[in-house]
N, C-alpha and C positions, 0 to 999 in steps of 0.2 A: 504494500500500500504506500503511494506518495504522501510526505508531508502537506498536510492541508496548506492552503495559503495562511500565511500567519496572519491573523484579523486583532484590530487593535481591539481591547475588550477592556470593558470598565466595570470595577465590581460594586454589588449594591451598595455597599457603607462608602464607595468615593465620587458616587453619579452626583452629590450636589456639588460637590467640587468643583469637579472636573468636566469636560464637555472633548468632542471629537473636531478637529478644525481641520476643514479640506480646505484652508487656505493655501495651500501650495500643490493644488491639483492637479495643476499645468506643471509644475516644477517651475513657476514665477517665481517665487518668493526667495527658496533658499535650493541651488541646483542640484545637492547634493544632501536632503532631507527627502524622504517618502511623501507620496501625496496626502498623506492624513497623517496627523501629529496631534498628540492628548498633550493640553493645558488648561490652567485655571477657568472655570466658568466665568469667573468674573471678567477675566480680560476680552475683549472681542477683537473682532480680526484685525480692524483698521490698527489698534495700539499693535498688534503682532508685526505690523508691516514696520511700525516705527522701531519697534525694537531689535529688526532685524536687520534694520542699517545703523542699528548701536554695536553690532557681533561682527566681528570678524568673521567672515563667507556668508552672513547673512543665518548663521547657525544661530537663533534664539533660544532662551531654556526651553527645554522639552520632558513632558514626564518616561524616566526611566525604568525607573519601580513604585510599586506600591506594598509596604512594607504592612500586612493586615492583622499583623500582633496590634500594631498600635496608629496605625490609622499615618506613620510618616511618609514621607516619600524621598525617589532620591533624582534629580534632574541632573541632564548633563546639558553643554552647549561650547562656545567657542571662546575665547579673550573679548572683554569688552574694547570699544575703541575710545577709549581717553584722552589716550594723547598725551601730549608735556601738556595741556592746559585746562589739562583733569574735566574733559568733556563728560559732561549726564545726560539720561536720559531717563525722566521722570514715569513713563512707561516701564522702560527695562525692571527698576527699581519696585513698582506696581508690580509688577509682576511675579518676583522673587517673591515679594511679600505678603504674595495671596495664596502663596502654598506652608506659610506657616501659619500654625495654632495658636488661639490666644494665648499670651503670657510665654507665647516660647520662644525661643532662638533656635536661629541656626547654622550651620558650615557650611564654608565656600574651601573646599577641596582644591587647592590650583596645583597641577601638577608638574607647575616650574620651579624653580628656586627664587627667592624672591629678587635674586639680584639677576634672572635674564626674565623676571615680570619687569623690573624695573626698566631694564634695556630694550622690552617692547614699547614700552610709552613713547620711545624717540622715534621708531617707526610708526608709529598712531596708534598701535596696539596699548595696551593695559591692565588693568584691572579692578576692581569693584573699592572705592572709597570707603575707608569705615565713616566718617561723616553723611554719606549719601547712604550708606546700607549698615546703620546700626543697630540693627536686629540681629547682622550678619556675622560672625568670626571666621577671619580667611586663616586658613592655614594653606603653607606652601609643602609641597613631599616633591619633592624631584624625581623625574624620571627622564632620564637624557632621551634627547630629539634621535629621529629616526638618524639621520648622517652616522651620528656614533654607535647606534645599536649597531649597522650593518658591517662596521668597521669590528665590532667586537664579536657578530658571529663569523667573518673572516679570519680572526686570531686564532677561533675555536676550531675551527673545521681543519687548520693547519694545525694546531696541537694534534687533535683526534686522529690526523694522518701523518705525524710523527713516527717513523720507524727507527729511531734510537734507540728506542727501547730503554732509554734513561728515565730511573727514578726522578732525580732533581728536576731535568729538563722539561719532564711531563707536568711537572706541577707547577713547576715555574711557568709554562706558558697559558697552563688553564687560569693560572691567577691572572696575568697579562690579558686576558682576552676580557675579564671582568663582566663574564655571563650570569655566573651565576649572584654578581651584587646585581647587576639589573632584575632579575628574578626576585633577590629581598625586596629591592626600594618597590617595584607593581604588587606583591605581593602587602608589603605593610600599607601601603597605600589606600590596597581596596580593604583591609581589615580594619583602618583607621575606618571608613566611611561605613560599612558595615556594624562599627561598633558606636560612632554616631547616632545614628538610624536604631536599633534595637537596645544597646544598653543606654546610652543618653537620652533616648526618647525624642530626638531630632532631626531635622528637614534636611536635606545636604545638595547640593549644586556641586559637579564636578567640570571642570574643564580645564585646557594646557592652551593653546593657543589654537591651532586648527578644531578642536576637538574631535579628530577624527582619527586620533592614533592613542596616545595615552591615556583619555579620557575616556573611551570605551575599552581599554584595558579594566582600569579599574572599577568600570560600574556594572562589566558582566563579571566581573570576579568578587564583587559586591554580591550577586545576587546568586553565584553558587553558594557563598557563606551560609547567606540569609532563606533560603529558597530550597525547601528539599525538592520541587519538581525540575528546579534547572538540572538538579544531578540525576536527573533519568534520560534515557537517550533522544525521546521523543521532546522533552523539555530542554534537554540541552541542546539539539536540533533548531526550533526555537527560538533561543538564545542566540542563536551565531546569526539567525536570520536576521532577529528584530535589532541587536545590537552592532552588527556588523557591517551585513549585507546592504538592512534598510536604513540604517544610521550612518554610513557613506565609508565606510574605510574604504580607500583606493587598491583594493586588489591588484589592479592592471600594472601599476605604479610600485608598489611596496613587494609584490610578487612576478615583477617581470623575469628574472632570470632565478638565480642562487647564487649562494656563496662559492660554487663549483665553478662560476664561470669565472672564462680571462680577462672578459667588458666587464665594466662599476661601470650598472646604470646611478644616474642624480638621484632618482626618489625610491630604487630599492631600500628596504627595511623590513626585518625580522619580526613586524611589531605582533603579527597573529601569530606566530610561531612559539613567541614569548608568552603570548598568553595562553596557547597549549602547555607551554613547560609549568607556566605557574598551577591548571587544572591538572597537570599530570602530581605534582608537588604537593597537592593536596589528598589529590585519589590517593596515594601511596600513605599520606598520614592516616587517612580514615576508607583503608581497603572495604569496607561493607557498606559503603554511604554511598554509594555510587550503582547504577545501572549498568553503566558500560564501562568498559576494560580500557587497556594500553591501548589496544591493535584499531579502537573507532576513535583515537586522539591522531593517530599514527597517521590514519588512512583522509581524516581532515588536513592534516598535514600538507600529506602529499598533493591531494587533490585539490587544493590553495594554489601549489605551483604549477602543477601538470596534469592535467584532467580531460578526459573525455565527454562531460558535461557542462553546461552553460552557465552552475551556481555562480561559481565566484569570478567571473567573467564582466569585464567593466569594471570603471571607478563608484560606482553610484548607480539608484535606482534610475535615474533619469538617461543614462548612459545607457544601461539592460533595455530600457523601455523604447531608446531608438532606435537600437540595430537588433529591436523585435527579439532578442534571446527567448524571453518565454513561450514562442511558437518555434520557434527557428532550433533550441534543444533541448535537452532531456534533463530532467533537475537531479543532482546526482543524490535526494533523498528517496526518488520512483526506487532506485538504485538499494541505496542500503536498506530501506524498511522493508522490502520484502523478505520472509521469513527464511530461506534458506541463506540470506546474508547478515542477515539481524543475531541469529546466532552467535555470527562469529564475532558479535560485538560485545556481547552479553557479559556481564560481569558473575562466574557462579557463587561469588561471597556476598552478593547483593541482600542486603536486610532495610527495608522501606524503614528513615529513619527522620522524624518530623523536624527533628532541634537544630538550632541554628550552632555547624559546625565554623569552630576555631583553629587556624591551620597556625603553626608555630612557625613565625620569621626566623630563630635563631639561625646561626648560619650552620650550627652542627646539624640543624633538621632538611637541611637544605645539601639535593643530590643532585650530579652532572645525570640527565636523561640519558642513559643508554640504549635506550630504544630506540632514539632517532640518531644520536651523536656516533654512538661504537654497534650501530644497528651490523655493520658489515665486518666486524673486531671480533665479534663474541658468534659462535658457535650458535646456529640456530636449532640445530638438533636434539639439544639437549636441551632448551628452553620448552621444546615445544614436549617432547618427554613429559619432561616437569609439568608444564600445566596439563597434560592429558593425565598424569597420571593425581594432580591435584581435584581436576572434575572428577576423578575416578572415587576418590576418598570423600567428596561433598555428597555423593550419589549414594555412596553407601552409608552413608551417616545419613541422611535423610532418610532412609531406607529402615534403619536401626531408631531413629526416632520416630518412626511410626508404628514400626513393634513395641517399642516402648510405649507411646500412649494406646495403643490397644492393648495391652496390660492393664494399664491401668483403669484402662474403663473396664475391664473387666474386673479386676480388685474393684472397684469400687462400686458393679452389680450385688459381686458376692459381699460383699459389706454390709448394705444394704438390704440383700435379705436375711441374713445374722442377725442384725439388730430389726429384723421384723419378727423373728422367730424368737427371740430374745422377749421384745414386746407382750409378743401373744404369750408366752410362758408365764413372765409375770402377769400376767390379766388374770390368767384361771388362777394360781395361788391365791390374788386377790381376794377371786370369787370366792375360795374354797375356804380363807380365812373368814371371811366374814357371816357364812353360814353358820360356824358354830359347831362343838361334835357331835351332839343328835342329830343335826343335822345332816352331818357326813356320814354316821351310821347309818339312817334311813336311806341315804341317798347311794350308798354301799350296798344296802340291802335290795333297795331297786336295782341295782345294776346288776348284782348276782342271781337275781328272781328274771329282770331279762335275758340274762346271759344263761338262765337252765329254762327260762320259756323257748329263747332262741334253737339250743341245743334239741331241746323234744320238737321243735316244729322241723327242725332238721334232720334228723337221725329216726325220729316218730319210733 
């Protein structure tokens, strides 16, 4: 079965809210947003249009998540355009501020440092005034620009095909390539926002400058935290749609070649890739939380860079929508949800688990992916051994826990009639007490006077 089309849907506790705005139905507004986008009820279209020549690429906040513990939500969008002469936009500011609650505050996520937010204000970019949004506390978490991720999966991929076979060398270059700090800083990032949103009880706005690379890092890694359906495969499917695909990351641009090739394209970047290694980073903390396995992170992967399907093809919806892809090819979910492939995605440690999991930044908790980095290093035969022979031992344990609870319902028939025959025991004593002993002798005496009536009508 194909992935349905993913349909923006609004739940009953946020319909007074929130409202559906096909202001960008044409792809007028913002060329690289979906033709329908969830924001505040209060705001209407014409203030969206003003606030979209306040954002860098016309990218306005937009609802991300809606967090149904507590009614927060979490919005992503672009840099505001400030300027050096700290430009507002009275709109923009409405509109942040109609997604929080009374009496509460909330976070601005920026996921630059604050000293290259400040180096955007000299190109017109910026960001959010606490005098004009003091409702608002920005915090800055850094996460480097595409340029240096793709320079640092370059490092990696030449470590990984090191044949020195040196201790030192090996580790020295893994450190140099600085993969796996990028992996901390998007990973604390999105648990900074997710722990916003469910333990502080607060609103959050995330965005870096485009918001179309680090910013959708951290607010779909936000909502595997917070969200046990993003960790199932149909949901996390989803996820990559409504975060990704329909929220504009440039595919075409960020996934033109790899790090194998001898051209450096300008706007190659790792930035989905990373955010595979961070859900992979996770799975491996809480191996039963999850639906799906290594091998449907693996297979996203690849099919990012090299595919025989139309998904990830083009920069933007509005790109897919011109050169027709979705009649023109085949969506590569027709592909995986059908059953004989869905298998092989399946997680057999899978336990449906509601609570909002905490994955550990520290950097001991934190592994180089051998699945995709040393995928061609390490012996596949014996991996795959292993997990056959791992579904082997899941099968027969479930097999043994069903013996075992038919045991026990059986123990607990025969228990049950114990203590009915138990029951019935003391009843007649009851009775036999409270007769009295002429009474039990007469009633002796009946029973021996039927029992020799019985014997002569019997034997005569």
């Amino acid at each position: 079965m194909p992935l349905r089309p993913v349909r923006l849907k609004l739940s009953a506790n946020a319909t007074d809210e929130w409202r559906l705005s096909c202001i960008n139905k044409e792809f007028s507004v913002c060329p690289s947003y979906p033709p329908v986008v969830i924001v505040p009820k209060s705001i209407d279209d014409e203030a969206l249009r003003k606030v979209a020549m306040f954002r860098h690429g016309s990218r306005f906040p937009v609802l991300s998540y809606y967090h149904k513990k507590n009614g927060m939500v979490m919005m992503r969008s672009s840099q505001p355009l400030t300027g050096t002469n700290g430009r507002r936009c009275k709109e923009d500011e409405k509109l942040i501020n109609a997604t929080l609650r009374p009496g509460k505050r909330g976070y601005i996520i920026d996921t630059r440092s604050l000293n290259v937010a400040q180096q955007a204000r000299a190109k017109g970019g910026g960001f959010e005034q606490e005098a004009h949004y003091p409702q608002w506390r920005r915090i800055h978490k850094c996460i480097e620009r595409f340029n240096i991720l793709q320079e640092s999966l370059i490092k990696l991929v030449e470590a990984c095909n090191d044949q020195s076979h040196n201790m030192d060398r090996w580790l020295s270059k893994l450190e140099a390539s600085n993969w796996l700090t990028h992996v901390k800083e998007i990973l604390t990032a999105a648990c900074l926002a997710a722990q916003c949103i469910d333990r502080e009880g607060a609103s959050v706005l995330v965005h870096g400058t485009e918001g179309t690379d680090s910013t959708l890092q951290v607010t779909s890694l936000a909502q595997i935290i917070l969200d046990p359906r993003c960790r199932t495969i149909r949901g996390f499917e989803s996820l990559v749609v409504r975060e990704w695909l329909q929220a504009g990351h440039p595919f075409q641009q960020r996934c033109a070649q790899s790090a194998y090739s001898n051209s450096k394209q300008k706007w190659e970047a790792p930035v989905f890739l990373l955010f595979l290694d961070c859900v992979w980073q996770i799975l491996r903390q809480f191996p039963c939380s999850f639906e799906f396995n290594e091998q449907f992170l693996i297979m996203l992967f690849e099919h990012a860079y090299a595919s025989q399907f139309g998904t990830f093809l083009g920069n933007n919806e509005n790109e897919r929508s011109k050169l027709k892809l979705p009649q023109k090819t085949m969506s590569l979910w027709s592909w995986v949800n059908r059953s004989e492939e869905l298998s092989k995605f399946q997680n057999p440690l899978f336990e449906a688990n509601s609570l909002v999991i905490w994955p550990s930044v520290a950097p001991q908790s934190l592994q180089l992916w051998e699945g995709v980095f040393l995928r061609w290093n390490r012996p596949s035969k014996f991996l795959d051994e292993a997990h056959e022979e791992m579904i082997n031992i899941i099968k027969y344990n479930k097999e043994l826990q069903a013996k075992v609870n038919a045991l026990r319902r059986q123990l607990a028939q025969l228990q049950t009639a114990d203590r009915m025959q138990e029951n019935l025991r003391h009843t007649q004593l009851g009775i036999v007490s409270s007769l009295g002993s002429s009474s039990v002798s007469k009633l002796n005496t009946v029973s021996a006077e039927a029992g020799t009536l019985t014997s002569t009508q019997l034997y005569g």
